[in-house]
N, CA and C atoms of all chains as a GROMACS GRO file, in nm:
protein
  609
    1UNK      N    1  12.411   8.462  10.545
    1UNK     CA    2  12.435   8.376  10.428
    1UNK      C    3  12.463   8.462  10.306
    2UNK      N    4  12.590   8.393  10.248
    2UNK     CA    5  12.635   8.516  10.076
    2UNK      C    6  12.538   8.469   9.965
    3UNK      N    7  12.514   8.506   9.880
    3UNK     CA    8  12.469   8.437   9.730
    3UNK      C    9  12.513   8.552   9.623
    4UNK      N   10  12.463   8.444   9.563
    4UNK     CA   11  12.529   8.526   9.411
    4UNK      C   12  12.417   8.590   9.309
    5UNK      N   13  12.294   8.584   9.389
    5UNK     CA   14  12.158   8.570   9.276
    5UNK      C   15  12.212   8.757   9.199
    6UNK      N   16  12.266   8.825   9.245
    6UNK     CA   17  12.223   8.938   9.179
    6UNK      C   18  12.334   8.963   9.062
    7UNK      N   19  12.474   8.858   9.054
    7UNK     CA   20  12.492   8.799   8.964
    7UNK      C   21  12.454   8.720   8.858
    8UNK      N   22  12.371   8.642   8.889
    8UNK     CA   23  12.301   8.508   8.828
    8UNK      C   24  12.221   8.607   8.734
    9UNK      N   25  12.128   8.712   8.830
    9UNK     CA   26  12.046   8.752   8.776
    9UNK      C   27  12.096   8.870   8.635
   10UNK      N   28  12.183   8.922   8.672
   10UNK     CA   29  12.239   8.998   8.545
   10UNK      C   30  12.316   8.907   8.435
   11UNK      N   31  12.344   8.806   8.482
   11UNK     CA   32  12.410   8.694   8.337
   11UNK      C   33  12.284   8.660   8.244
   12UNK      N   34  12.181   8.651   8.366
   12UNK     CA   35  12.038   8.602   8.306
   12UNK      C   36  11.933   8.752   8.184
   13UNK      N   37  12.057   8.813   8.230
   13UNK     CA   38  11.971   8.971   8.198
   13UNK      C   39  11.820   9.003   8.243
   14UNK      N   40  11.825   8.954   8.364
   14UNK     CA   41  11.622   8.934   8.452
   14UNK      C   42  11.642   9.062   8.529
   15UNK      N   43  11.552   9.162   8.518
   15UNK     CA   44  11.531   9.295   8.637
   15UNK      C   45  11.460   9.213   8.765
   16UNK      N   46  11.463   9.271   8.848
   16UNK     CA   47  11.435   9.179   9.005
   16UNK      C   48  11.293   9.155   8.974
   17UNK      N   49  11.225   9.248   8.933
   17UNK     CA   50  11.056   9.236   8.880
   17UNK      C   51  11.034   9.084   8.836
   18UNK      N   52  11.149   9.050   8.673
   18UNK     CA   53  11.137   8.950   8.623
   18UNK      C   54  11.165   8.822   8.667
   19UNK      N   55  11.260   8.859   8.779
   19UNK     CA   56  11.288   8.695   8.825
   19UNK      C   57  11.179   8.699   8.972
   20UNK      N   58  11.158   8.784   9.037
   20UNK     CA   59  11.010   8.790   9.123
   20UNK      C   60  10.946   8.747   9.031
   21UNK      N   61  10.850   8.773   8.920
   21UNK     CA   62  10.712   8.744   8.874
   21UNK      C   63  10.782   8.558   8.785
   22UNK      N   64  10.915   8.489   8.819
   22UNK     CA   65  10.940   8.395   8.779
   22UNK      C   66  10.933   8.296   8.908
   23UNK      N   67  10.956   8.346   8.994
   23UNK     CA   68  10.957   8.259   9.171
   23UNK      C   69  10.842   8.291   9.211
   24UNK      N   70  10.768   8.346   9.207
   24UNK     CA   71  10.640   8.417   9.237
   24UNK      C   72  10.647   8.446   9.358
   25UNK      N   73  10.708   8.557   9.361
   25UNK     CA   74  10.771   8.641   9.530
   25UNK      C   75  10.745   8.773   9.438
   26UNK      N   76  10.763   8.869   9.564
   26UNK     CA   77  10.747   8.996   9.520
   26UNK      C   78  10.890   9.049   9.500
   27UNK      N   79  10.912   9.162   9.438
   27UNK     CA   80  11.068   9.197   9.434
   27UNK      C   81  11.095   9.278   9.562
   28UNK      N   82  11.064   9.285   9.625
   28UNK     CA   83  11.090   9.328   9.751
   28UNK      C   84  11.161   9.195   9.831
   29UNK      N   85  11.112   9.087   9.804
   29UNK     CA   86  11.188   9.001   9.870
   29UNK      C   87  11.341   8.945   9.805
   30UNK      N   88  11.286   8.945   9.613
   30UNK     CA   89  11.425   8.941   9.568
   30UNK      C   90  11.518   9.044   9.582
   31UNK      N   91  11.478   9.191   9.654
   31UNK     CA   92  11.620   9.287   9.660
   31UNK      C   93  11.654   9.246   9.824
   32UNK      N   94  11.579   9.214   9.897
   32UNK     CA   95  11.638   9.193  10.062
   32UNK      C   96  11.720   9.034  10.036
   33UNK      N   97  11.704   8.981   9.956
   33UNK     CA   98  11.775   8.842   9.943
   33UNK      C   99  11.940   8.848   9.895
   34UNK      N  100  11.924   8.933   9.759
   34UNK     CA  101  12.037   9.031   9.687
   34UNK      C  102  12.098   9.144   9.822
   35UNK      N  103  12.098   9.206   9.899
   35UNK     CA  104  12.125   9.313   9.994
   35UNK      C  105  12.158   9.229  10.073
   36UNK      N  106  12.102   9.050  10.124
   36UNK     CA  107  12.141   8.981  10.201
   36UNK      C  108  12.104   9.014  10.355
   37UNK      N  109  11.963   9.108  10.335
   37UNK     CA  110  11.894   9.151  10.460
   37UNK      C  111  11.809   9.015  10.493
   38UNK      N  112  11.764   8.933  10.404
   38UNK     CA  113  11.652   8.836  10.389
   38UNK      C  114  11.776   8.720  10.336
   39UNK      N  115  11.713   8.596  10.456
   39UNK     CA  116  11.768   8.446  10.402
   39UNK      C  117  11.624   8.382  10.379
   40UNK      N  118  11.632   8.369  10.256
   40UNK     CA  119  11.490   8.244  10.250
   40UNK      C  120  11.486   8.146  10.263
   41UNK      N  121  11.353   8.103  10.262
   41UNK     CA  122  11.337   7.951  10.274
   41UNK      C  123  11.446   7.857  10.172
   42UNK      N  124  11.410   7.756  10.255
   42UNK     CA  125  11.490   7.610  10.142
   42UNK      C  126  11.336   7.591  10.039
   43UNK      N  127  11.252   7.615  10.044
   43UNK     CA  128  11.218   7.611   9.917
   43UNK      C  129  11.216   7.721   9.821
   44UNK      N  130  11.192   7.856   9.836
   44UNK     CA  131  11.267   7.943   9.758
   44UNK      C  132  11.405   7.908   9.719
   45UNK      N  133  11.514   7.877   9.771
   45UNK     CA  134  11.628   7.894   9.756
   45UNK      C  135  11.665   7.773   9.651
   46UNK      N  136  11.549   7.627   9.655
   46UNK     CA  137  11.515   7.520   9.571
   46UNK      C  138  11.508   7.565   9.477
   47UNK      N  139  11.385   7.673   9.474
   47UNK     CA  140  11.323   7.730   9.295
   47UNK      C  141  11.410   7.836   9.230
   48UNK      N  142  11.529   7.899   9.327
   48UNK     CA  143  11.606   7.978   9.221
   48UNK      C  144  11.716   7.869   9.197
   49UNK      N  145  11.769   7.762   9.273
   49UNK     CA  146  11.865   7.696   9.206
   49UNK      C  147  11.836   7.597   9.103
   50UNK      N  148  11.676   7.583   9.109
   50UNK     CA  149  11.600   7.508   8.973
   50UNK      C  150  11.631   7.619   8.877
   51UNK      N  151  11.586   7.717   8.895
   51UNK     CA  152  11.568   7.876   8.785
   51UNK      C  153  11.698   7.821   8.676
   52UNK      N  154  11.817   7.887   8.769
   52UNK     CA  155  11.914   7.944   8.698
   52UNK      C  156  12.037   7.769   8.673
   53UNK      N  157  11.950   7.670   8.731
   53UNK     CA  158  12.021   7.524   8.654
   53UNK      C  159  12.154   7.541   8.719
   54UNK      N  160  12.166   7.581   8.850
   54UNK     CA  161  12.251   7.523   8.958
   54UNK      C  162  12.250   7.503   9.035
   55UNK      N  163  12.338   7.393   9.129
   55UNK     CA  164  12.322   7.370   9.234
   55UNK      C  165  12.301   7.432   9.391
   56UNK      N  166  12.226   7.428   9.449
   56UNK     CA  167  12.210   7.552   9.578
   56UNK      C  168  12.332   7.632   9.652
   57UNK      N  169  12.366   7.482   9.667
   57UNK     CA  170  12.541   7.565   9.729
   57UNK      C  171  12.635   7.665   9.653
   58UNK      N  172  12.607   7.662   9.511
   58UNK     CA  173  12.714   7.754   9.399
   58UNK      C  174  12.610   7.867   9.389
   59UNK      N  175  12.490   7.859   9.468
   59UNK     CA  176  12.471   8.038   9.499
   59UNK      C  177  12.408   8.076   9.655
   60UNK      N  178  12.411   8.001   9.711
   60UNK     CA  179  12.378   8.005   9.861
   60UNK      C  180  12.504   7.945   9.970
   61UNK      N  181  12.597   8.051   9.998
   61UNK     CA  182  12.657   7.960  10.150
   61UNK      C  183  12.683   8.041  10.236
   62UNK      N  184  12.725   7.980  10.353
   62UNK     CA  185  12.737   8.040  10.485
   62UNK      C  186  12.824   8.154  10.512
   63UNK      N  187  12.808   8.270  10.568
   63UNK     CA  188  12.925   8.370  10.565
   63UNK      C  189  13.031   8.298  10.596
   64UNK      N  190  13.127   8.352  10.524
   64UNK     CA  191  13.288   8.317  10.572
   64UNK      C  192  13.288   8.230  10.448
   65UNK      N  193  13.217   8.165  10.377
   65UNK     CA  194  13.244   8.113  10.256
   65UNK      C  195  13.197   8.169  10.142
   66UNK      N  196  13.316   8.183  10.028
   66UNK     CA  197  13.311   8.225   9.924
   66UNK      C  198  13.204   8.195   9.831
   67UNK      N  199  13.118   8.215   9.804
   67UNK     CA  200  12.998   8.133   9.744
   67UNK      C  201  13.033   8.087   9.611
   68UNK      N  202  12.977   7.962   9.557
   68UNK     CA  203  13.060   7.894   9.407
   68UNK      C  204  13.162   7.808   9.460
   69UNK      N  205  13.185   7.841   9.586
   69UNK     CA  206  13.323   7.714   9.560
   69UNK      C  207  13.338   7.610   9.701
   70UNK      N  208  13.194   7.560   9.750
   70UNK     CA  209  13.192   7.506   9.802
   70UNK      C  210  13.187   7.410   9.720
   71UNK      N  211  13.246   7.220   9.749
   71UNK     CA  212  13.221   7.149   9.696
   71UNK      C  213  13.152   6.993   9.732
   72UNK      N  214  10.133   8.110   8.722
   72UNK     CA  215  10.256   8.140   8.849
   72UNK      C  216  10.168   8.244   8.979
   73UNK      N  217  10.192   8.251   9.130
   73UNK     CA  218  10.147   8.360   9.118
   73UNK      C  219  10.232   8.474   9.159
   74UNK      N  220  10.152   8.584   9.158
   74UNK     CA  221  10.247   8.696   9.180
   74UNK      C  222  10.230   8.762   9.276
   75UNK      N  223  10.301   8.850   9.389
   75UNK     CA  224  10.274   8.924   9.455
   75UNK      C  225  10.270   9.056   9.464
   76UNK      N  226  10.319   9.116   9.341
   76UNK     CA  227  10.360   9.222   9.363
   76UNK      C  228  10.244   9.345   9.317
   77UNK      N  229  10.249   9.450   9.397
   77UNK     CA  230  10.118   9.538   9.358
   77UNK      C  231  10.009   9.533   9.416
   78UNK      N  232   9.918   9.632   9.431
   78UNK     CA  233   9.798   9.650   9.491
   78UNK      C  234   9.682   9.525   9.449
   79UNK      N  235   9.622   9.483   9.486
   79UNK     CA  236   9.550   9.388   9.435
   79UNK      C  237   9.391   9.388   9.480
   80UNK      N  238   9.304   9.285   9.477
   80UNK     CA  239   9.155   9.316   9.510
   80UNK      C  240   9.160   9.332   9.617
   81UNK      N  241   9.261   9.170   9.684
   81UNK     CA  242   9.241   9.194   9.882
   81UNK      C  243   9.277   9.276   9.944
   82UNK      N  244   9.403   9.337   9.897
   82UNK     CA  245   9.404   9.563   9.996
   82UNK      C  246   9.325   9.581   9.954
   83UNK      N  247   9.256   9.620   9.838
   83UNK     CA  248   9.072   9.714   9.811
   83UNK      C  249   9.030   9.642   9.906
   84UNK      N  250   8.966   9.560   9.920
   84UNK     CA  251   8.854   9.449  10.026
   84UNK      C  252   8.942   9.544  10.150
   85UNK      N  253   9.038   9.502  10.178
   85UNK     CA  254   9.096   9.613  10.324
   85UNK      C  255   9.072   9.689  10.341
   86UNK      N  256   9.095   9.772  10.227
   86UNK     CA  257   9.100   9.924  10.256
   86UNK      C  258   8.927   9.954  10.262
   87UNK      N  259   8.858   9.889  10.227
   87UNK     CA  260   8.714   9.895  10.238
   87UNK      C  261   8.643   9.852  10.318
   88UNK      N  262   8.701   9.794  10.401
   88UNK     CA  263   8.672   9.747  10.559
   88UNK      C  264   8.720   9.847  10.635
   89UNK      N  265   8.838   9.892  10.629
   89UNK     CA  266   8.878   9.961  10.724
   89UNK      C  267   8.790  10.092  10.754
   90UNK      N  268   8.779  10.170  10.595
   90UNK     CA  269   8.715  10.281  10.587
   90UNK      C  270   8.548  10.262  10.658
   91UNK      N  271   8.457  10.160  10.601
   91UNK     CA  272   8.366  10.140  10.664
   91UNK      C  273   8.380  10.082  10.846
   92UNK      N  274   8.492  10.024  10.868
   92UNK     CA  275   8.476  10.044  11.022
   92UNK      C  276   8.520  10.202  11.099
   93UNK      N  277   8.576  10.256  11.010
   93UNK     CA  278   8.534  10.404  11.067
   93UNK      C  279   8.441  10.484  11.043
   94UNK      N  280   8.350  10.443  10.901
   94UNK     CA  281   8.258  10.522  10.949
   94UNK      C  282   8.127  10.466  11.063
   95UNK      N  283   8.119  10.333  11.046
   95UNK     CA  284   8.024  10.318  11.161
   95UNK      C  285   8.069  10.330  11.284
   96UNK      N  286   8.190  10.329  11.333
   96UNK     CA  287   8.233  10.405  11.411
   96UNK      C  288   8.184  10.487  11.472
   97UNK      N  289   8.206  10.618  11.386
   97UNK     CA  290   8.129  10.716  11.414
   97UNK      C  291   8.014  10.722  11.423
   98UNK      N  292   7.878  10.679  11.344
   98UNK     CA  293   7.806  10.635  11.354
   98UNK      C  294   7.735  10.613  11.506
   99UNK      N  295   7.783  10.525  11.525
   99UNK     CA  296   7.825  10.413  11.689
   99UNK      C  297   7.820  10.510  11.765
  100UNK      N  298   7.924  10.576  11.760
  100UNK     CA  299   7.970  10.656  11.881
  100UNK      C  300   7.836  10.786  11.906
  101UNK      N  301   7.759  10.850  11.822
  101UNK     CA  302   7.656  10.930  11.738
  101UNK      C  303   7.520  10.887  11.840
  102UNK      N  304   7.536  10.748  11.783
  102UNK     CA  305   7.400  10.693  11.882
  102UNK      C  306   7.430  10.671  11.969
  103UNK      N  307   7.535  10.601  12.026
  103UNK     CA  308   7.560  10.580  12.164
  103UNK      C  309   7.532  10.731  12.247
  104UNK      N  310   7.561  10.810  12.198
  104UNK     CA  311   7.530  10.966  12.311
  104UNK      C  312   7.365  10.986  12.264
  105UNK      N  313   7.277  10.928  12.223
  105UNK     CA  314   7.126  10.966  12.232
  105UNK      C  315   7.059  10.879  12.327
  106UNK      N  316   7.053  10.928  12.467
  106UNK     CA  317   7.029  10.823  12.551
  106UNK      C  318   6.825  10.828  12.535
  107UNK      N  319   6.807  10.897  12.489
  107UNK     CA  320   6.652  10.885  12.427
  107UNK      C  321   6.665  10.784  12.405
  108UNK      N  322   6.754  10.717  12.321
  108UNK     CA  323   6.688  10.563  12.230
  108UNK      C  324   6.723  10.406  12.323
  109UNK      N  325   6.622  10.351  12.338
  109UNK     CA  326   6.643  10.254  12.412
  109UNK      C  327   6.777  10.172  12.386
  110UNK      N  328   6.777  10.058  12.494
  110UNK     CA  329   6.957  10.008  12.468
  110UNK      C  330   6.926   9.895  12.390
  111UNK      N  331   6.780   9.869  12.355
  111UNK     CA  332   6.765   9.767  12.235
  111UNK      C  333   6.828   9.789  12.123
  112UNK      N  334   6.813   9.921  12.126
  112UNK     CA  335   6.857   9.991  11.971
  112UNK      C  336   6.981  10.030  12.002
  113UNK      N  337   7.041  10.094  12.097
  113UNK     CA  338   7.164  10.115  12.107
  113UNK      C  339   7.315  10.003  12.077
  114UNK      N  340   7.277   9.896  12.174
  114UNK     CA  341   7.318   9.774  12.178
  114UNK      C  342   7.391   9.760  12.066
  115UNK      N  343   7.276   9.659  11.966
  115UNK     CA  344   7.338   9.628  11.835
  115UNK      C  345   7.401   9.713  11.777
  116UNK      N  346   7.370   9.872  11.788
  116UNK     CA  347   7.438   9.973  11.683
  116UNK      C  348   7.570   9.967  11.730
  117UNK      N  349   7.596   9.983  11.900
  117UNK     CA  350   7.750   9.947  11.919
  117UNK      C  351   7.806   9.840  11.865
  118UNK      N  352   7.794   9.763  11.828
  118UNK     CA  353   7.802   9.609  11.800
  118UNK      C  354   7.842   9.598  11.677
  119UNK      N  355   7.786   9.710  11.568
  119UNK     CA  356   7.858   9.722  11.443
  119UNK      C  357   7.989   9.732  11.425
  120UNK      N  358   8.028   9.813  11.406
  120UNK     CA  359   8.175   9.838  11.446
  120UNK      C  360   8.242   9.708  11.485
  121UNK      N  361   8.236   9.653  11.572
  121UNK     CA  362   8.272   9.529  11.604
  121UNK      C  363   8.280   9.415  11.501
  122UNK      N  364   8.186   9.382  11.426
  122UNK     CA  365   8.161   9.338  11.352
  122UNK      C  366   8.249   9.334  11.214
  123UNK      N  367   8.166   9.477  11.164
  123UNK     CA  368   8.281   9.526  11.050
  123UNK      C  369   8.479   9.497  11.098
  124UNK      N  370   8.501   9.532  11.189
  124UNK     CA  371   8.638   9.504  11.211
  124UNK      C  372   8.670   9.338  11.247
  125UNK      N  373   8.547   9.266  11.262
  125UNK     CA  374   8.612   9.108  11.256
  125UNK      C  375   8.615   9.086  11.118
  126UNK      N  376   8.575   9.175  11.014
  126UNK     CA  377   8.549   9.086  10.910
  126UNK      C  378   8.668   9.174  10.824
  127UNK      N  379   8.726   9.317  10.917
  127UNK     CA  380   8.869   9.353  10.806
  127UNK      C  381   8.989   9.250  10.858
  128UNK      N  382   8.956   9.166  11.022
  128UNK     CA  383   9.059   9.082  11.058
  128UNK      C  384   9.080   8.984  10.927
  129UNK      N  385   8.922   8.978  10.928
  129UNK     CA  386   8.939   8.823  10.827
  129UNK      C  387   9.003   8.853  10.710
  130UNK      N  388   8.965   8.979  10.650
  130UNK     CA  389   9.036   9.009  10.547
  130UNK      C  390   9.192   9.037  10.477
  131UNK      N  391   9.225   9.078  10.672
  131UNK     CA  392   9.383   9.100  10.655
  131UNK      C  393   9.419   8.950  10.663
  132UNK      N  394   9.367   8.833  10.760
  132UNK     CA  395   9.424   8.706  10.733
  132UNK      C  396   9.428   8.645  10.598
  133UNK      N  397   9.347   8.683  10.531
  133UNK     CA  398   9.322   8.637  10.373
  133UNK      C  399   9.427   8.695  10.291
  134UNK      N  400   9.471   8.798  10.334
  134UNK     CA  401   9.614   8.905  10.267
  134UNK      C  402   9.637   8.814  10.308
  135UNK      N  403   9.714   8.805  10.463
  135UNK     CA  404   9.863   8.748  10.461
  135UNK      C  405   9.888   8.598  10.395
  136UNK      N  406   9.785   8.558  10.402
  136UNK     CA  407   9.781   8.392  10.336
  136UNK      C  408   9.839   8.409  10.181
  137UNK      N  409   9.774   8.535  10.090
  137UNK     CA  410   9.848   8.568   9.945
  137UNK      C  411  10.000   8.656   9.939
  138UNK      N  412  10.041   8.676  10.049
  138UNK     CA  413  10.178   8.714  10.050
  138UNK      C  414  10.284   8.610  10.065
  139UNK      N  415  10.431   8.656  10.017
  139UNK     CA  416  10.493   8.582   9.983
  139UNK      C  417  10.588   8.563  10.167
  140UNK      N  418  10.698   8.513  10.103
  140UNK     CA  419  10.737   8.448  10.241
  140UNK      C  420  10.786   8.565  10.384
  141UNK      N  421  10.838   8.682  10.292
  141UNK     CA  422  10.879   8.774  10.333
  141UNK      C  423  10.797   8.852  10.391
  142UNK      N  424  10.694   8.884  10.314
  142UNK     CA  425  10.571   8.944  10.336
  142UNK      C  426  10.503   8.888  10.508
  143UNK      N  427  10.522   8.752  10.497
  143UNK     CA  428  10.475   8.673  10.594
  143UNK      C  429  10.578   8.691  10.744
  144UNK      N  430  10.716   8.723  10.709
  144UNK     CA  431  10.763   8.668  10.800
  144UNK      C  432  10.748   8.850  10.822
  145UNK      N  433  10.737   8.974  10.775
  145UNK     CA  434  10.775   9.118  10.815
  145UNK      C  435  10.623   9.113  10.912
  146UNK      N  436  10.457   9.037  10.866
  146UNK     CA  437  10.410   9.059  10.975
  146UNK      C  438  10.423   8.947  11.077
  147UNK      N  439  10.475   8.873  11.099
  147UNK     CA  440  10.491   8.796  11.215
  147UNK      C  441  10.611   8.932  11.341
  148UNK      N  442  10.701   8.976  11.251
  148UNK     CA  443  10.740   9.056  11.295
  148UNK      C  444  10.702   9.138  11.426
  149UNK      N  445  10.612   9.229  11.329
  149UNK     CA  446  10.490   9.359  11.306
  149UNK      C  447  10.467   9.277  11.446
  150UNK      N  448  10.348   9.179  11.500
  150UNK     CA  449  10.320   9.162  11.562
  150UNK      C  450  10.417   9.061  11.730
  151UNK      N  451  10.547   9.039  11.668
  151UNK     CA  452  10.634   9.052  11.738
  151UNK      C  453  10.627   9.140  11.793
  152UNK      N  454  10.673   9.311  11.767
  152UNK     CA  455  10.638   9.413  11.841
  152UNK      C  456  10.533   9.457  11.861
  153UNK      N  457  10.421   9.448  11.842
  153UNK     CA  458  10.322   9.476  11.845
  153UNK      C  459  10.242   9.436  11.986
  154UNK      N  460  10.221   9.284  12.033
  154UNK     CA  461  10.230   9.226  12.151
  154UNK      C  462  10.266   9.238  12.259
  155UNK      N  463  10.379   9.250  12.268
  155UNK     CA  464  10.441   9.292  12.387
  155UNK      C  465  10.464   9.473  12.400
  156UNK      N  466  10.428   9.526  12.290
  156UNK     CA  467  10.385   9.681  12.346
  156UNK      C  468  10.274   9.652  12.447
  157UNK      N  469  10.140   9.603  12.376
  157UNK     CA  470  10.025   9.619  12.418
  157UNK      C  471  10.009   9.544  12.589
  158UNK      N  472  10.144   9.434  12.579
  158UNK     CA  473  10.094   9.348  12.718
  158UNK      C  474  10.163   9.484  12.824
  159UNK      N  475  10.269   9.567  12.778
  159UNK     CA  476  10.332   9.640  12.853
  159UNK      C  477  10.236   9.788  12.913
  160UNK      N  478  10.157   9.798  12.768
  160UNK     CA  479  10.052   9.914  12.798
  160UNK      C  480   9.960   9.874  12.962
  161UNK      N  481   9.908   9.720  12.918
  161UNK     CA  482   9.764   9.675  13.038
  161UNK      C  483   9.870   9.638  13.135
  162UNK      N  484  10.013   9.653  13.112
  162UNK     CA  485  10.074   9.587  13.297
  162UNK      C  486  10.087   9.741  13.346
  163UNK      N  487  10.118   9.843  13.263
  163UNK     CA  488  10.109  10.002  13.299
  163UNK      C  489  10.010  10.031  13.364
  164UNK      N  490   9.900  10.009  13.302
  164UNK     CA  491   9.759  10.046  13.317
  164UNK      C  492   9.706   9.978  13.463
  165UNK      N  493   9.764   9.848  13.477
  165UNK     CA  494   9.689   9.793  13.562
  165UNK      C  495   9.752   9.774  13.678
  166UNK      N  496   9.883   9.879  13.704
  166UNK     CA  497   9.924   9.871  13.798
  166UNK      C  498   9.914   9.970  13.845
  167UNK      N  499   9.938  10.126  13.750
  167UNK     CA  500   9.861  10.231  13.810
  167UNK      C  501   9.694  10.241  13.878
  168UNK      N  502   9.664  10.142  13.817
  168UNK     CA  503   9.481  10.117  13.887
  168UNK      C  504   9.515  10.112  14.033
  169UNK      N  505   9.601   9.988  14.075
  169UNK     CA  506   9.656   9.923  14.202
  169UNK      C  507   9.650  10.085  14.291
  170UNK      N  508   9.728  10.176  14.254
  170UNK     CA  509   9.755  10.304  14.343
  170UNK      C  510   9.666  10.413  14.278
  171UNK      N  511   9.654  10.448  14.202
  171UNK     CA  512   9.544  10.548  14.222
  171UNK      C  513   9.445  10.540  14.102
  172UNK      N  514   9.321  10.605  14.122
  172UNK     CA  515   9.182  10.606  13.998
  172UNK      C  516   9.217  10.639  13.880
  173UNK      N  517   9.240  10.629  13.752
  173UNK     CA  518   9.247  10.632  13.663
  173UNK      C  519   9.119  10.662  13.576
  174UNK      N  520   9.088  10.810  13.524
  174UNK     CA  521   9.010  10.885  13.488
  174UNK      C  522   8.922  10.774  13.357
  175UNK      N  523   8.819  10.750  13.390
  175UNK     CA  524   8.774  10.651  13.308
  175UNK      C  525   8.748  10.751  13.171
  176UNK      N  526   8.672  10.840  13.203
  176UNK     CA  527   8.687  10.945  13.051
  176UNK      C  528   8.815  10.908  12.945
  177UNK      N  529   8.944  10.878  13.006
  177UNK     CA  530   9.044  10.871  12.922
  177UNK      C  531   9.132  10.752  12.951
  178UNK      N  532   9.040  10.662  12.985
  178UNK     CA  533   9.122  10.556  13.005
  178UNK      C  534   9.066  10.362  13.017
  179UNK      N  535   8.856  10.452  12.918
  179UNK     CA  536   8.853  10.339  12.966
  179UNK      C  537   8.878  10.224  12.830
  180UNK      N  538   8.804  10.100  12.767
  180UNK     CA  539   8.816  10.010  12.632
  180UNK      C  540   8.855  10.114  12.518
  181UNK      N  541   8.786  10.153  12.513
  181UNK     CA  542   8.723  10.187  12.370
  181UNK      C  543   8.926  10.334  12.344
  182UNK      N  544   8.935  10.372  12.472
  182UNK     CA  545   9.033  10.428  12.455
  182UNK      C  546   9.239  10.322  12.401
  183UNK      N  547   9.181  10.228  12.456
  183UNK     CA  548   9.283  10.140  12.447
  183UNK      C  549   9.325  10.086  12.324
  184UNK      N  550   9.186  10.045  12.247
  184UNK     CA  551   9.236   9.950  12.119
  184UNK      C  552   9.286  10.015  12.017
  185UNK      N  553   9.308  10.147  12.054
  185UNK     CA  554   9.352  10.222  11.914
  185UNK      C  555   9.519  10.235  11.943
  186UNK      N  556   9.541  10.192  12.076
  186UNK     CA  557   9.709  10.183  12.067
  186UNK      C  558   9.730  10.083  12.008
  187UNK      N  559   9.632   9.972  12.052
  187UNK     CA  560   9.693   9.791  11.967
  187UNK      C  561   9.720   9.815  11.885
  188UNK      N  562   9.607   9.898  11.775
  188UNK     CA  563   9.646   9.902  11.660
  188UNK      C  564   9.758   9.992  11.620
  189UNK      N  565   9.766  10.082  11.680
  189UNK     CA  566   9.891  10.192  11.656
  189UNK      C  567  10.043  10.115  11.661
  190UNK      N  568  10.017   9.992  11.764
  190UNK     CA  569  10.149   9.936  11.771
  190UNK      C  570  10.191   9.832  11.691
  191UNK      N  571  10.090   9.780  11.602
  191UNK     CA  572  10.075   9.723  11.538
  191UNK      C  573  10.167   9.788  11.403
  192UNK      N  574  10.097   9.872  11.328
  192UNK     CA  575  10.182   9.959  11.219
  192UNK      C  576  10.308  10.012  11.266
  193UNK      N  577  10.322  10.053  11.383
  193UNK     CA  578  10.478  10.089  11.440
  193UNK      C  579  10.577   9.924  11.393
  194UNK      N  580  10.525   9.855  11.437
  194UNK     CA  581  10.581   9.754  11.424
  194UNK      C  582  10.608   9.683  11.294
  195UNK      N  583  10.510   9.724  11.230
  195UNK     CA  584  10.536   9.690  11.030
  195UNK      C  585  10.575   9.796  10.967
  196UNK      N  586  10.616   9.917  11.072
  196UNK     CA  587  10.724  10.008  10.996
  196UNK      C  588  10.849   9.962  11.014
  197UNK      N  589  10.885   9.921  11.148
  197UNK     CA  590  10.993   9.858  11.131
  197UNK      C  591  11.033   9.771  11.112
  198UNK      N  592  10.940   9.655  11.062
  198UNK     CA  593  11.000   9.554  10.960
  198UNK      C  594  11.017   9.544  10.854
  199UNK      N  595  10.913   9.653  10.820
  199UNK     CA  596  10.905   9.682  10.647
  199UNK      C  597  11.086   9.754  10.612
  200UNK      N  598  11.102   9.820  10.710
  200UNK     CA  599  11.236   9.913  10.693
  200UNK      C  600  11.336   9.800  10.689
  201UNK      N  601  11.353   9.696  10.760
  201UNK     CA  602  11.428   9.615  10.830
  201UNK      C  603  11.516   9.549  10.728
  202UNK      N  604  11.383   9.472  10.627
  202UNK     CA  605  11.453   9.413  10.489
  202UNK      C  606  11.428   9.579  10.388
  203UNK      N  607  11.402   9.656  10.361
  203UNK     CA  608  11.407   9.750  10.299
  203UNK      C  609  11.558   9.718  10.207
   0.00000   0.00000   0.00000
């Protein structure tokens, strides 16, 4: 699965620390999520598309799709 | 919110189990070779050890319950490999029994559980590496 969080996260200007201690995950899980070693849960993936006030799919989709432009 | 990140009380509580199940350990092992002392007294002293290590189990279950999802799923992992080392060790073990004696000096309990655990950390090295 692609995402965009390590985008999101630099528009947001958040170090992985800051948006970990905001999801309350460790940043170890926000850099394997970003590296795309780690797919998380649908409720993690709930609380960053609550975070950053978009919808899941415009930062979570399936390889082979461009992420953002599913509709 | 909470947080996961960083050393916290429950590794101390771990790491303070662990250390005290090695030293009674030793301990254990100390009295167990004074066959002077009756097995009243011997008994329970083996028995420590035992003890102390149900209560670093409990402690590591109490970790994994405050780790986050990742955390959770690298030891499900861990013990992914971990398991099936150990079932592979006692089908080794117990099939060499089948054909010949197997030197109890070096082969009997007390020699075994330190692979579980060895395969155990083998196994949360390579999950820890995995999402690295």
């Amino acid at each position: 699965m692609k995402n965009r969080l390590r985008v999101l996260r630099a528009e947001h200007n958040l170090s992985q620390a800051d948006l970990a201690a905001k999801l309350g995950v460790s940043r170890q899980t926000i850099n394997a999520i970003e590296t795309e070693k780690y797919e998380p849960s649908l409720t993690l993936a709930f609380k960053v598309a609550n975070l950053f006030e978009q919808p899941i799919e415009q930062i979570f989709t399936p390889n082979g799709d461009k992420p953002g432009t599913n509709t | 919110m909470r947080t996961v990140a960083g050393p916290n009380r429950g590794s101390r509580s771990l790491l303070w189990a662990a250390i005290l199940f090695v030293l009674t350990l030793f301990v254990s092992m100390a009295v167990g070779e004074m066959p002077q002392l009756p097995a009243t007294v011997r008994v329970p002293i083996a028995l420590v050890p035992a003890v102390i290590f149900a209560y670093f189990i409990y402690q590591q279950r109490r970790q994994l319950d405050t780790g986050d999802e990742l955390e959770q799923r690298i030891q499900l992992e861990a013990l992914s490999i971990a398991y099936p080392l150990t079932f592979l060790l006692l089908v080794i073990l117990g099939q060499l029994e089948r054909v010949i004696t197997l030197n109890p000096e070096d082969w009997d309990y007390s020699h075994i559980w330190p692979f579980v655990y060895i395969f155990y950390i083998v196994g949360l090295m390579i999950a820890r590496k995995r999402y690295q």
